[in-house]
C-alpha positions as CSV (number, residue, x, y, z in Angstrom):
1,X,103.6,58.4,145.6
2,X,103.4,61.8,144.2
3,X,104.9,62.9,141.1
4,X,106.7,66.7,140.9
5,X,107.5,68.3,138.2
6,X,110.9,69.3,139.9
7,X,113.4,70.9,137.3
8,X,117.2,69.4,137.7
9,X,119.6,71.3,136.8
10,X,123.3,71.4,136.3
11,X,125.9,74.3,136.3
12,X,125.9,74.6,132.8
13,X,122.2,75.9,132.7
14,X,123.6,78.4,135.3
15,X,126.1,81.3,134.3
16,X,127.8,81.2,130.7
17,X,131.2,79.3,131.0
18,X,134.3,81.7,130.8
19,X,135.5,80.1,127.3
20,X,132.1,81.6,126.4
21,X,132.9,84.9,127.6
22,X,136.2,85.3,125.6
23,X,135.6,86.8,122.1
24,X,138.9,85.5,120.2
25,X,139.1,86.1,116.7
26,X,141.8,84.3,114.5
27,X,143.6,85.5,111.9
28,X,141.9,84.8,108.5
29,X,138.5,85.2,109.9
30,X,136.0,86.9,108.0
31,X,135.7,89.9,109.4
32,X,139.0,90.6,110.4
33,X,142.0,92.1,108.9
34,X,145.9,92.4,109.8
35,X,147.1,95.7,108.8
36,X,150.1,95.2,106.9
37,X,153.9,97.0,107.3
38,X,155.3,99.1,104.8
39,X,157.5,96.3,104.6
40,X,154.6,93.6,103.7
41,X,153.9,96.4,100.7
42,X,157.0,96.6,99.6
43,X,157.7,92.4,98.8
44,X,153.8,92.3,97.1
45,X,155.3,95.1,94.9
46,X,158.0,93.5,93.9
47,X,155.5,91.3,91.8
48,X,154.5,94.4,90.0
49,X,156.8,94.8,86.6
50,X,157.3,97.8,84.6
51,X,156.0,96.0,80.8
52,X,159.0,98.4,79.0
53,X,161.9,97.8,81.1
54,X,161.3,94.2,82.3
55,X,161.8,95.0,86.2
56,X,159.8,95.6,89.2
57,X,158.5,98.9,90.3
58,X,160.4,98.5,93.4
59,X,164.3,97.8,91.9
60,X,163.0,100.7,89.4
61,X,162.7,103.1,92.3
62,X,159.6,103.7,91.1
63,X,158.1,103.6,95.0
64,X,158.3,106.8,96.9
65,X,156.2,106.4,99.3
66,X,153.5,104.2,101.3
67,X,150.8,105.4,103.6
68,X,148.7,102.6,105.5
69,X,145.7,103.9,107.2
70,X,143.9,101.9,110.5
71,X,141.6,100.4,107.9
72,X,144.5,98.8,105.6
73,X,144.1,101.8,103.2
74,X,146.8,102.5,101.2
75,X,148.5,105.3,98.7
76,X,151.6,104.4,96.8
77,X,153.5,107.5,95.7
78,X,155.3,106.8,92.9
79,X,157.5,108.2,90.5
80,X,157.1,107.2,86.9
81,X,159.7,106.2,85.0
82,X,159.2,108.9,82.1
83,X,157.0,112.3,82.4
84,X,154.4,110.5,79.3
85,X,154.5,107.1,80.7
86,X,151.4,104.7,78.8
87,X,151.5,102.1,81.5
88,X,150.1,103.7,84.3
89,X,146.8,102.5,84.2
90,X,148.3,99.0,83.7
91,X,150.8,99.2,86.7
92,X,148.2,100.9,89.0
93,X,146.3,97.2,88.4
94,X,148.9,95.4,88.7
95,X,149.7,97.0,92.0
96,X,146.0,96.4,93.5
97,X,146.3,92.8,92.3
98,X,149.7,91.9,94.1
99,X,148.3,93.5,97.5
100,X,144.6,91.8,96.7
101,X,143.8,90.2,100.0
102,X,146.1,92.1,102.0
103,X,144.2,95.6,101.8
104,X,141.0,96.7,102.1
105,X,142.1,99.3,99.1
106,X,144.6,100.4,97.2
107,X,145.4,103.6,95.2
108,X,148.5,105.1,93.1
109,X,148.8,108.7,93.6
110,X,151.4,109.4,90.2
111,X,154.1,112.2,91.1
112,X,154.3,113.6,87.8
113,X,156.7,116.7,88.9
114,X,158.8,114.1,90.7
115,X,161.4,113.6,87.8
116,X,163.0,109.5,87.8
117,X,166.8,109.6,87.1
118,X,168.6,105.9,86.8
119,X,170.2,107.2,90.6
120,X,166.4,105.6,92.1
121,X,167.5,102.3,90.7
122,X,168.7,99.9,93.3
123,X,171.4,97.5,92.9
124,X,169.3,94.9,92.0
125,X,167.7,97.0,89.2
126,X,171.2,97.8,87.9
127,X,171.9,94.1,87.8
128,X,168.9,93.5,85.9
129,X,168.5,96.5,83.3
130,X,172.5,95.0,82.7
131,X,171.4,91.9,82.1
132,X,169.1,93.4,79.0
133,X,171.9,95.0,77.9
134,X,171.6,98.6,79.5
135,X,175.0,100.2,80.5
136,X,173.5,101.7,83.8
């Protein structure tokens, strides 16, 4: 008898398998990132409360506008409440804390020639500046 040093193989050792063709990527992955609406902005804002009138930036009308880039860059326009407002700084953090996770960044760009009147307020706002016992 002689011996051979004859290789077996299988079809595995041949081609990759399709499954290890297909690059998938879930959601959640390191790596990847959903770019979020407008509308995913505007409910993470909602967490985001003006410290002097007790309400969120949103129902204040404080939110003019939101610009998303491909890269889940975002501006927030918005209007503050009162042309010496203190709490900028504090609502700016606020607002990169609430959309933490959700964006790669996140900046407030402050229209200060913007003037706020209570007609930004939203219904819910009224009801709740009401509720502190503001007639608005």
């Amino acid at each position: 008898m002689t011996e051979t040093n004859q290789t077996i193989r299988t079809a595995l050792d041949d081609d990759p398998r399709p499954s290890d063709l297909v690059r998938d990527t879930l959601p959640g992955e390191p790596g990847v990132r959903l770019i979020p609406t407008q509308d995913d902005i505007v409910e993470a804002l909602r967490e985001v409360i003006d410290p002097e009138l007790g309400v969120n930036v949103v129902d204040l009308g404080m939110v003019a506008d939101i610009l998303i880039d491909d890269e889940a860059n975002v501006v927030v326009d918005m209007v503050p409440t009162s042309p010496t407002c203190p709490m900028t700084d504090r609502l700016e953090y606020s607002a990169e804390l609430a959309c933490e996770g959700m964006v790669n960044s996140l900046s407030v760009n402050w229209l200060w020639l913007e003037v706020w009147t209570p007609d930004r307020l939203t219904e819910d706002g009224r009801e709740q500046l009401r509720a502190f016992g503001l007639n608005i």
